[in-house]
N, C-alpha and C positions, 0 to 999 in steps of 0.2 A: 503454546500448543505444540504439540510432536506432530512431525510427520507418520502416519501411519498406511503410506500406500505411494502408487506411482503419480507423477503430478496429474492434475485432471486434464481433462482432452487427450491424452495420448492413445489411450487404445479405450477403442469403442466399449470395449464387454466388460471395461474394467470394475470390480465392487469396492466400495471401500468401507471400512467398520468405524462405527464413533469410538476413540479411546475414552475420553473425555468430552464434558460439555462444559463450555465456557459461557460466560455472558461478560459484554461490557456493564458493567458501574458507572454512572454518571460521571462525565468528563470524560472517558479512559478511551483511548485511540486502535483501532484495530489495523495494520498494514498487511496487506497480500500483496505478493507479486511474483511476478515468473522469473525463472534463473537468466533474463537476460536485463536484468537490473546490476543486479551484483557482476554479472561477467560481464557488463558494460567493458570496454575498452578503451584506454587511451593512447594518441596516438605513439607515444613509448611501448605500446604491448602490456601497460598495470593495466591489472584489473579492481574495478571500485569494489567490489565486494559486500558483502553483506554490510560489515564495519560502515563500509563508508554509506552506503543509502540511509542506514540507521541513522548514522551524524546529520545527514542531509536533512531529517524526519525530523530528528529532535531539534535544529535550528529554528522549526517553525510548530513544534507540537502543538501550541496551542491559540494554530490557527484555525480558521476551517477546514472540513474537510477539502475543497475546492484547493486551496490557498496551499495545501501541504503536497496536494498530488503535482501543482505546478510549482511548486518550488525542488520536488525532487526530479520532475520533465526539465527544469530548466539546469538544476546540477548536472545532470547527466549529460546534456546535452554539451554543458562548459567542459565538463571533463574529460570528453569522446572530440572537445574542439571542434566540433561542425561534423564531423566523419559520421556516416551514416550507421545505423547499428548492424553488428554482424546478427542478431538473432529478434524475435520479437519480444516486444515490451509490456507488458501491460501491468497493471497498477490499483488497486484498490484501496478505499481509504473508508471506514467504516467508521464510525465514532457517535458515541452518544451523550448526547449535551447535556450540560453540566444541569443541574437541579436550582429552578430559580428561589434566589432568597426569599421572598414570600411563600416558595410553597415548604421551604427548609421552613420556615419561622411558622406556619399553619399546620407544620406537621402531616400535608399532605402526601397520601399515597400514588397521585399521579404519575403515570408512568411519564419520563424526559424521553423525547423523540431521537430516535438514530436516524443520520444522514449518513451519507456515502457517495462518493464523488469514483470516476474512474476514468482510465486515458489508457490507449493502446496502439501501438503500430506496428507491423508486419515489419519483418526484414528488409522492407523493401523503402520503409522510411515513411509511407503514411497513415497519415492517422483515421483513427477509429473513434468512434461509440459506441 
């Protein structure tokens, strides 16, 4: 998906246009998150970057949603080595399950249910819901 606007939350009056519509396909993974994932920091001053959350994501792609947002809470946290983050975090993980082999083999049109897991914390290091 493109970016097509300023990130959300920043300014109240902001509009944003659909460029495109997307949908997940059974199995297929959606990740959102705020630019203080990737400018995570470690204590050297590297920043994890997009690259590296991505690597983090694909180690467990096909986990749960639950199972992928705490595997990239806990990379981040290894790589930042305990240091508290300099910006807020938050984290979306959207995914819609895979299509069970009976309903592949029955040819059924049932829709597979999307789950979605999330984790977030303020600058200040605590967490959210």
């Amino acid at each position: 998906l493109l970016r097509t606007g300023s990130p959300l939350g920043i300014y109240a009056d902001s509009s944003y246009r659909c460029s495109e519509l997307a949908s997940l396909e059974p199995g297929e993974t959606l990740l959102m998150m705020t630019d203080g994932v990737p400018e995570s920091r470690s204590p050297a001053g590297d920043f994890l970057l997009e690259e590296g959350a991505l690597r983090l994501v694909r180690e467990v792609l096909d986990a749960p949603a639950t199972d992928i947002v705490g595997h990239l809470r806990t990379g981040l946290e290894r790589f930042r080595q305990g240091a508290s983050p300099d910006d807020d975090v938050t984290m979306i993980v959207a995914r819609r399950l895979p299509v069970p082999p009976a309903a592949v083999s029955d040819r059924s049109t049932a829709a597979t249910p999307l789950v979605h897991t999330t984790w977030s914390t303020k600058s200040t290091g605590r967490e959210t819901d």
